[in-house]
Biopython code that builds the backbone (N, CA, C, O; Angstrom):
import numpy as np
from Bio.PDB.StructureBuilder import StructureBuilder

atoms = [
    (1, "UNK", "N", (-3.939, 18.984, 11.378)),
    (1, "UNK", "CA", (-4.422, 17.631, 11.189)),
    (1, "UNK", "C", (-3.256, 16.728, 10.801)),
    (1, "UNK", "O", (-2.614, 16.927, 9.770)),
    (2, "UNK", "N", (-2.929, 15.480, 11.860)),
    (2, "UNK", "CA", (-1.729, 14.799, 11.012)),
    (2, "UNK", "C", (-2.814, 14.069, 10.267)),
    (2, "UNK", "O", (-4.009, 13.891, 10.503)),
    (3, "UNK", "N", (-1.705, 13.566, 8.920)),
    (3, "UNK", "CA", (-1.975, 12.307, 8.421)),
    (3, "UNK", "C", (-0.689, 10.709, 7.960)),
    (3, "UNK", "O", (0.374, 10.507, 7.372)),
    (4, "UNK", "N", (-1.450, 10.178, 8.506)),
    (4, "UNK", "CA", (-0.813, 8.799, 8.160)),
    (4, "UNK", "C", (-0.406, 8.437, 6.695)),
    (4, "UNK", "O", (-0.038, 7.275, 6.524)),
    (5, "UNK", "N", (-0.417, 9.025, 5.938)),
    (5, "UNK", "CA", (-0.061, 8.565, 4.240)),
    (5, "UNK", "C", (2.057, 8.320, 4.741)),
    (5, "UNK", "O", (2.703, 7.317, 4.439)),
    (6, "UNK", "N", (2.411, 9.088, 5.220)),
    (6, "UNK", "CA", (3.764, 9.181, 5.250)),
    (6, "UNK", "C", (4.477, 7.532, 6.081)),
    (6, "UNK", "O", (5.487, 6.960, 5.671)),
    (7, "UNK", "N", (3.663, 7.090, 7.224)),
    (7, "UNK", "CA", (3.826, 5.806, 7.504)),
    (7, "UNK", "C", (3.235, 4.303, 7.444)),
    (7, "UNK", "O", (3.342, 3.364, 8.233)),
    (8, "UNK", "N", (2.621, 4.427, 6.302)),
    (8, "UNK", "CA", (2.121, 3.316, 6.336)),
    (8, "UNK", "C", (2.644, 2.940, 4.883)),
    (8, "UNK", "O", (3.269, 3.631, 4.079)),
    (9, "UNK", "N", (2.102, 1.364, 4.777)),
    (9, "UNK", "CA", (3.108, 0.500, 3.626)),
    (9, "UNK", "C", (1.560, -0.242, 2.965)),
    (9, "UNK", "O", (0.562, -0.503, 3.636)),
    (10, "UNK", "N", (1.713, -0.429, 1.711)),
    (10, "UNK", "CA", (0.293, -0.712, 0.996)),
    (10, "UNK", "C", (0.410, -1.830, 0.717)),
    (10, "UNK", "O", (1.517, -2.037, 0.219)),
    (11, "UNK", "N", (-0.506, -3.129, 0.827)),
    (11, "UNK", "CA", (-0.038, -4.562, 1.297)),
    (11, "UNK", "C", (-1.042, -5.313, 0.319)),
    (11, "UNK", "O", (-2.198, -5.403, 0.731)),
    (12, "UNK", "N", (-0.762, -5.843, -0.879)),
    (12, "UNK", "CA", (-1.370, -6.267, -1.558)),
    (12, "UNK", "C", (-1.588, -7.668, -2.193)),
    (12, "UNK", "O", (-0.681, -7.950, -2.977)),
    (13, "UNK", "N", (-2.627, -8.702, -2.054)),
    (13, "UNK", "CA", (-2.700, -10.165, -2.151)),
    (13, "UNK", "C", (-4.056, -10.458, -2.589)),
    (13, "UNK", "O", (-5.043, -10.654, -1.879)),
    (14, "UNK", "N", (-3.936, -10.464, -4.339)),
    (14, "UNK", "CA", (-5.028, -10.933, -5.308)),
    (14, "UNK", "C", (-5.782, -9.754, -5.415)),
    (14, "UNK", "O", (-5.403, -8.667, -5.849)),
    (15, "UNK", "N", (-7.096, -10.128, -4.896)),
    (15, "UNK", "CA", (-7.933, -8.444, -4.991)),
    (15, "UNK", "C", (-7.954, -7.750, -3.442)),
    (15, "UNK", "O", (-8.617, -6.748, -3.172)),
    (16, "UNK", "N", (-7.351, -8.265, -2.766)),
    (16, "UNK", "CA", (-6.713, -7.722, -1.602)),
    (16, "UNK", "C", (-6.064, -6.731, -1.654)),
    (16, "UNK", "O", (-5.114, -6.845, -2.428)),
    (17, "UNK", "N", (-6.175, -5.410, -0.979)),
    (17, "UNK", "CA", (-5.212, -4.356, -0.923)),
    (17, "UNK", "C", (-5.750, -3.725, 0.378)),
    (17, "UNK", "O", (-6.959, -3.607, 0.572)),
    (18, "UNK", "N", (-4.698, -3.273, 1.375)),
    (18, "UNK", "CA", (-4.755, -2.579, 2.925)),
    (18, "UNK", "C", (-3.579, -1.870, 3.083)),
    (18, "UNK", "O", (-2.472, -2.315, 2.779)),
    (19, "UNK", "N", (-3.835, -0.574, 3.640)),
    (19, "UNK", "CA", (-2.878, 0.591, 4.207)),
    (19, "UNK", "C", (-2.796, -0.049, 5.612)),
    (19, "UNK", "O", (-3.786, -0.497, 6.191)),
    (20, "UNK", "N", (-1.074, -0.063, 6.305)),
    (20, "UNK", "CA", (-1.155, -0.599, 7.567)),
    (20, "UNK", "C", (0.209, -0.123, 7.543)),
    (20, "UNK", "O", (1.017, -0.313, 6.634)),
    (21, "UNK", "N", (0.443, 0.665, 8.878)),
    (21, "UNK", "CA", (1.353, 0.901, 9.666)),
    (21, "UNK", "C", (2.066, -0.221, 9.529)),
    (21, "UNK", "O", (1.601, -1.118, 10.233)),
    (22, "UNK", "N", (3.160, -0.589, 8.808)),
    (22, "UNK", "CA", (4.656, -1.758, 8.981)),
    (22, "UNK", "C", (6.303, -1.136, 8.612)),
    (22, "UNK", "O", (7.300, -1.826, 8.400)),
    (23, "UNK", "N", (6.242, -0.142, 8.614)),
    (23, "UNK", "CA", (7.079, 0.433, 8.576)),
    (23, "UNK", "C", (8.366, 0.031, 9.674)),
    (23, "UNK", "O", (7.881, 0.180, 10.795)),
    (24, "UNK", "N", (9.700, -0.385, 9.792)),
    (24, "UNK", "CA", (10.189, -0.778, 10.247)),
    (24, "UNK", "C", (9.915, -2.357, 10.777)),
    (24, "UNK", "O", (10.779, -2.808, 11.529)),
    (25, "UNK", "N", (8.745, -3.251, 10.430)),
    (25, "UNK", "CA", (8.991, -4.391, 10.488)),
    (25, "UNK", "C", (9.651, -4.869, 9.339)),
    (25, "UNK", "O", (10.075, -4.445, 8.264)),
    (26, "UNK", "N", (9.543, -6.343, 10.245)),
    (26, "UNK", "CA", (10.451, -7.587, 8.880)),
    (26, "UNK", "C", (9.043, -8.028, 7.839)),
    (26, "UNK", "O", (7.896, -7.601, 7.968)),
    (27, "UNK", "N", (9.517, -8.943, 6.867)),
    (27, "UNK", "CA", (8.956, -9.518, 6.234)),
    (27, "UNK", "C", (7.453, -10.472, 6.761)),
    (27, "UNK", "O", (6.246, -10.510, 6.521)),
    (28, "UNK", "N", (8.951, -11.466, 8.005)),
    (28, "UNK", "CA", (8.815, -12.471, 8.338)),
    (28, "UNK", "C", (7.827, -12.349, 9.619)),
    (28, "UNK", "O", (7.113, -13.313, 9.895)),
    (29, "UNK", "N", (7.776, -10.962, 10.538)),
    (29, "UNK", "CA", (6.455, -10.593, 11.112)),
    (29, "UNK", "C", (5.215, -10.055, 10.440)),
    (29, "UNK", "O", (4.082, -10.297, 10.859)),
    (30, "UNK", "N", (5.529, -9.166, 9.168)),
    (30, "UNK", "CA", (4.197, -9.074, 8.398)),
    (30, "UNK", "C", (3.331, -10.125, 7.788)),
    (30, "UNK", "O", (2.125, -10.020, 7.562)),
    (31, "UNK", "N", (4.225, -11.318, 7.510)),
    (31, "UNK", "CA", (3.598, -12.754, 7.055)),
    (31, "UNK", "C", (2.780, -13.101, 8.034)),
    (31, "UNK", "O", (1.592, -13.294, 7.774)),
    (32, "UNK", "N", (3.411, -13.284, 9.700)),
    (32, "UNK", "CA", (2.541, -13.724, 10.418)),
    (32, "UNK", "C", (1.273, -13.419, 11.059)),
    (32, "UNK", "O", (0.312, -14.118, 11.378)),
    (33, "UNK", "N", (1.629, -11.764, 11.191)),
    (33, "UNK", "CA", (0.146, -11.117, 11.150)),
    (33, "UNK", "C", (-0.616, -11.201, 10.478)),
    (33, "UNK", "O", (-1.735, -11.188, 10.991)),
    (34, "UNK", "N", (-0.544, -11.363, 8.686)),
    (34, "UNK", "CA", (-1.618, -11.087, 8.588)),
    (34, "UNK", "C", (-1.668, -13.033, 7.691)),
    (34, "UNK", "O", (-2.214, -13.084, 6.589)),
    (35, "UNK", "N", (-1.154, -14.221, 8.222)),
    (35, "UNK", "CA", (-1.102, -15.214, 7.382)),
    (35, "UNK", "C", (-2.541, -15.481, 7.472)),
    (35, "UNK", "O", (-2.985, -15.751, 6.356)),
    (36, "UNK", "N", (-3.388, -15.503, 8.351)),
    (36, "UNK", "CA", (-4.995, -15.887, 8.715)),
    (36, "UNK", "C", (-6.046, -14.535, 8.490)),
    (36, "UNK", "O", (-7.245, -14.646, 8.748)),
    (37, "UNK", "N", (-5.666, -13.708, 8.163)),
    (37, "UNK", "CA", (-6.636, -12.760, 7.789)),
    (37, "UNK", "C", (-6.641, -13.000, 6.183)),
    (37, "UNK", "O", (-7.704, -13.052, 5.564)),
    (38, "UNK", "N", (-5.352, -13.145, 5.541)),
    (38, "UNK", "CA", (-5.460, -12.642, 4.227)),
    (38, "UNK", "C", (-5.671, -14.656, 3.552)),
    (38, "UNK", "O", (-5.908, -15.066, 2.415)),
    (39, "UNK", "N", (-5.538, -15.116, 4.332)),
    (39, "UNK", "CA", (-5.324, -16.795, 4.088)),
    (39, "UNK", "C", (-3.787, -17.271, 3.264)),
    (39, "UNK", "O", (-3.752, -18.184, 2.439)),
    (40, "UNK", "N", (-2.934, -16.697, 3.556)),
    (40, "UNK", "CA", (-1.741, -16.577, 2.912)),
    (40, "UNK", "C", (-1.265, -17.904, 2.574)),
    (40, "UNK", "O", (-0.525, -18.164, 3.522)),
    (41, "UNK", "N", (-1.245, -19.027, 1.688)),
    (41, "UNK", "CA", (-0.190, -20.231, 1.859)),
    (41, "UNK", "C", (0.795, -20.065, 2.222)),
    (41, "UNK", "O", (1.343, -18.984, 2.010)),
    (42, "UNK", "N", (1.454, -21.126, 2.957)),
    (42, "UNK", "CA", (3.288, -20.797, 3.246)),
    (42, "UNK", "C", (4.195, -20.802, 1.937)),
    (42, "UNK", "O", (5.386, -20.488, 1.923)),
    (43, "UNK", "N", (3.252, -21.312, 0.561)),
    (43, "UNK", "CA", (4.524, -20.900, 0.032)),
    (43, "UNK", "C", (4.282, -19.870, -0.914)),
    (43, "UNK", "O", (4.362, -20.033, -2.132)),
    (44, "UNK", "N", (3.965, -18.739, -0.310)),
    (44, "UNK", "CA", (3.734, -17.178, -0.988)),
    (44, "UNK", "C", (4.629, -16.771, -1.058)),
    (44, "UNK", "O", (5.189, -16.601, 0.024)),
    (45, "UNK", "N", (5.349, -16.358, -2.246)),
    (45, "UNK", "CA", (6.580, -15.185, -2.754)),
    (45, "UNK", "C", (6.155, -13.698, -2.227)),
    (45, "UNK", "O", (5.025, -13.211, -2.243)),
    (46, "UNK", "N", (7.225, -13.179, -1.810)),
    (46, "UNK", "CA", (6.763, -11.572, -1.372)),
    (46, "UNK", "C", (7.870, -10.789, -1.937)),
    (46, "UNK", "O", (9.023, -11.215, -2.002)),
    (47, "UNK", "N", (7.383, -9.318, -2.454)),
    (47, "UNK", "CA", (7.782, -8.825, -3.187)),
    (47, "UNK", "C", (7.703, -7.512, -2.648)),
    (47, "UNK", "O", (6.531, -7.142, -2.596)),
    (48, "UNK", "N", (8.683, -6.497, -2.142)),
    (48, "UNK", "CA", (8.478, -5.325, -2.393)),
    (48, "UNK", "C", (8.879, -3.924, -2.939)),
    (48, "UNK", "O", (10.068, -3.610, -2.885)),
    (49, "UNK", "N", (8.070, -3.159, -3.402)),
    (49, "UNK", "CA", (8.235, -2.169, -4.523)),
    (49, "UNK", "C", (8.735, -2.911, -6.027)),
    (49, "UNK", "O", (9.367, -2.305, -6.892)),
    (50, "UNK", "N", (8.263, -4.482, -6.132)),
    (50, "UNK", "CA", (8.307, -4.831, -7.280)),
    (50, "UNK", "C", (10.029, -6.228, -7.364)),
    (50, "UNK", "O", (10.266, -7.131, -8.166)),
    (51, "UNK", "N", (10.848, -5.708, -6.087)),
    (51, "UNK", "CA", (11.505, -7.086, -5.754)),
    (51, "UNK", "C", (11.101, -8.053, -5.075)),
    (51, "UNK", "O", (10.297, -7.826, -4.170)),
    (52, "UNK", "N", (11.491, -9.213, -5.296)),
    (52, "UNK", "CA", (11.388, -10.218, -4.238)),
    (52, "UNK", "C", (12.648, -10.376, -3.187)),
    (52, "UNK", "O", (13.858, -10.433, -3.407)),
    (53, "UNK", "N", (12.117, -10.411, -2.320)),
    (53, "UNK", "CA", (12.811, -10.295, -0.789)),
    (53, "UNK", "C", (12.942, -11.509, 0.227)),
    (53, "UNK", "O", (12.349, -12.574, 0.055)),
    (54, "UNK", "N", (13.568, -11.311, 1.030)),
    (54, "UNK", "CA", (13.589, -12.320, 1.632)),
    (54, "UNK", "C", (12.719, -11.948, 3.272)),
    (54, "UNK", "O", (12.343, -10.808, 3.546)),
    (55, "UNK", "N", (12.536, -13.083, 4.160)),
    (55, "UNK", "CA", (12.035, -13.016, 5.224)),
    (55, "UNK", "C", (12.434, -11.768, 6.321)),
    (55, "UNK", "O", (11.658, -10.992, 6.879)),
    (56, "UNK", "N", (13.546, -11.831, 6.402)),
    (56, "UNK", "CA", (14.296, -10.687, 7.359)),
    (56, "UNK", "C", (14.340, -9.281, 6.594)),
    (56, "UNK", "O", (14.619, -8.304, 7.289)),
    (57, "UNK", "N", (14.125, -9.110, 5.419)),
    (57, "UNK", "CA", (13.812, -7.750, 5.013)),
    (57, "UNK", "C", (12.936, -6.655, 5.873)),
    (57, "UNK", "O", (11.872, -6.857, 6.458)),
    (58, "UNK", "N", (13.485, -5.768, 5.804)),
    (58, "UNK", "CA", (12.800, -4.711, 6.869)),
    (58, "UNK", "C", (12.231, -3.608, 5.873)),
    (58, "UNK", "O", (12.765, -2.933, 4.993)),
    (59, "UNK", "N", (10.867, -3.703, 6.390)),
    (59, "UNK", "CA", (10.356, -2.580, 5.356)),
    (59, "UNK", "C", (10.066, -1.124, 5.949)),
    (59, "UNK", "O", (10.012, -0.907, 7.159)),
    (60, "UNK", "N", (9.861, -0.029, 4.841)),
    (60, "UNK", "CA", (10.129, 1.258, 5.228)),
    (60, "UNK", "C", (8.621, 1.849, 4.796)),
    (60, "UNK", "O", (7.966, 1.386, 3.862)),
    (61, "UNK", "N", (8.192, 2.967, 5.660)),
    (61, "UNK", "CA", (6.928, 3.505, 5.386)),
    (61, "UNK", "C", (6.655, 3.779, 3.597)),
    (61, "UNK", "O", (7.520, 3.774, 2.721)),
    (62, "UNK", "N", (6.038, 3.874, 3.531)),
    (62, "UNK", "CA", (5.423, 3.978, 1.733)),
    (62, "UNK", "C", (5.805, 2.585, 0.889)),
    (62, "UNK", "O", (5.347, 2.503, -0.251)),
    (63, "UNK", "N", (6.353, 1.849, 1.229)),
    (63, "UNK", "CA", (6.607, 0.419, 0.510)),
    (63, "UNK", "C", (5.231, 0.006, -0.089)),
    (63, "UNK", "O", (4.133, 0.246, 0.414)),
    (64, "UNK", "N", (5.457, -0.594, -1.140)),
    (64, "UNK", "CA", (4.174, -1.720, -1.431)),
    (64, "UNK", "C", (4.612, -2.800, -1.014)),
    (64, "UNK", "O", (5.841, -2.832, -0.965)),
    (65, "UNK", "N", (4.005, -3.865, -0.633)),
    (65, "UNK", "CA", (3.981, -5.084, -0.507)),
    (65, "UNK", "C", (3.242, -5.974, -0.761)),
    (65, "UNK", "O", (2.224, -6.052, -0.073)),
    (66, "UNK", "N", (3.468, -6.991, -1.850)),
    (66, "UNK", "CA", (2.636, -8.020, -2.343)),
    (66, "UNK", "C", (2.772, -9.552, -2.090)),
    (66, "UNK", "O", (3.559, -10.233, -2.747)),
    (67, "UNK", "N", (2.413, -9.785, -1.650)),
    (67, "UNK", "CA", (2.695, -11.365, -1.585)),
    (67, "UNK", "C", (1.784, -12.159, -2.860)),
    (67, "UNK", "O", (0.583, -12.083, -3.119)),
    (68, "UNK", "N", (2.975, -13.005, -3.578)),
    (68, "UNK", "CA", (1.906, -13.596, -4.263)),
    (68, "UNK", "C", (1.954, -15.341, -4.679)),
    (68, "UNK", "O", (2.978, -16.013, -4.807)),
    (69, "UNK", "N", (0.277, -15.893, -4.864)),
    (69, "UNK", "CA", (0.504, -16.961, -4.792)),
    (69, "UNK", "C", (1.285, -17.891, -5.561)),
    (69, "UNK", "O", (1.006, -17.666, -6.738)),
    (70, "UNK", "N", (2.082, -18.777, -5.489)),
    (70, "UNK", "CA", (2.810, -19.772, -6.911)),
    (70, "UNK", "C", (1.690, -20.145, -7.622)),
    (70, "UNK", "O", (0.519, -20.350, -7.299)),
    (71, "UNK", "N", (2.454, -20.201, -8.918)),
    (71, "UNK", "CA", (1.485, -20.825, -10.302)),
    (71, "UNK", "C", (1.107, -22.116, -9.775)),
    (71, "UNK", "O", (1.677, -22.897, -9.014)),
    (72, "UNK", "N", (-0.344, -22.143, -10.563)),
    (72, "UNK", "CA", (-0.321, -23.348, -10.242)),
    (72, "UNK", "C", (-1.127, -24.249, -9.059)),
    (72, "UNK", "O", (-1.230, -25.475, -9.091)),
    (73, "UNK", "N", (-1.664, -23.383, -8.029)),
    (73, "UNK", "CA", (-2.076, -23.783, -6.776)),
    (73, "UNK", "C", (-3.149, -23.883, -6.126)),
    (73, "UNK", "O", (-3.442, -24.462, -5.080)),
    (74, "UNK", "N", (-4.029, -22.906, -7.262)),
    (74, "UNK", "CA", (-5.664, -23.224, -7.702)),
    (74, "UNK", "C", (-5.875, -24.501, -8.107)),
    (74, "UNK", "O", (-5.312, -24.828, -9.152)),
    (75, "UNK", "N", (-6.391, -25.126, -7.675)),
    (75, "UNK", "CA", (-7.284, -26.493, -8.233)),
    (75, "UNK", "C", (-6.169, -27.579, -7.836)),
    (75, "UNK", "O", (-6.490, -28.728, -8.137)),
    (76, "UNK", "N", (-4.882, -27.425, -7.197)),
    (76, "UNK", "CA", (-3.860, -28.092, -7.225)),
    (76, "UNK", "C", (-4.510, -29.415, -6.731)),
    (76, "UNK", "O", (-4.521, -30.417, -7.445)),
    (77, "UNK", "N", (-5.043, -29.385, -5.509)),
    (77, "UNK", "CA", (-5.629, -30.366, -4.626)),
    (77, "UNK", "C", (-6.683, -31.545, -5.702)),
    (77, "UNK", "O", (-6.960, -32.649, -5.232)),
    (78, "UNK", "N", (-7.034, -31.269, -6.697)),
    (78, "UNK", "CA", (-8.371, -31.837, -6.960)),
    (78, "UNK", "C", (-8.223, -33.093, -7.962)),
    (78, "UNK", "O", (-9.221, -33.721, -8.317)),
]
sb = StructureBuilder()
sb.init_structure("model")
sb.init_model(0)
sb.init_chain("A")
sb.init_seg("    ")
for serial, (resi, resn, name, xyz) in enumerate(atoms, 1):
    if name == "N":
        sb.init_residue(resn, " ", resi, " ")
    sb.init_atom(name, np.array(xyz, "f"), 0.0, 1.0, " ", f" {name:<3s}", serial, name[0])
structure = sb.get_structure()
């Protein structure tokens, strides 16, 4: 039986959390996949295994990845 635990990267935003094959992408394609599923603002900090990174960072199977929102951005509008 294979299993997938060895390539996939754990992708986490608020009470959001998903196992997904990104292993060898960038940052800056994982933003865009998932900017409309997860509702990402553009100006989300991303962080992984606990640094913040930049766009062209290439991530490696078992990574966490969090994107998270700036202070502040709840209720900003009102």
């Amino acid at each position: 039986m294979q299993t997938y635990e060895d390539t996939t990267c754990k992708v986490v935003y608020g009470v959001n959390e998903l196992s997904l094959d990104l292993g060898g992408k960038s940052i800056r394609g994982i933003w865009k996949m998932l900017e409309q599923v997860l509702n990402l603002p553009r100006e989300t900090t991303v962080s992984v295994n606990g640094q913040t990174v930049a766009d062209d960072h290439i991530v490696r199977a078992g990574d966490e990845i969090e994107f998270l929102k700036p202070a502040g951005v709840k209720g900003l509008a009102a």
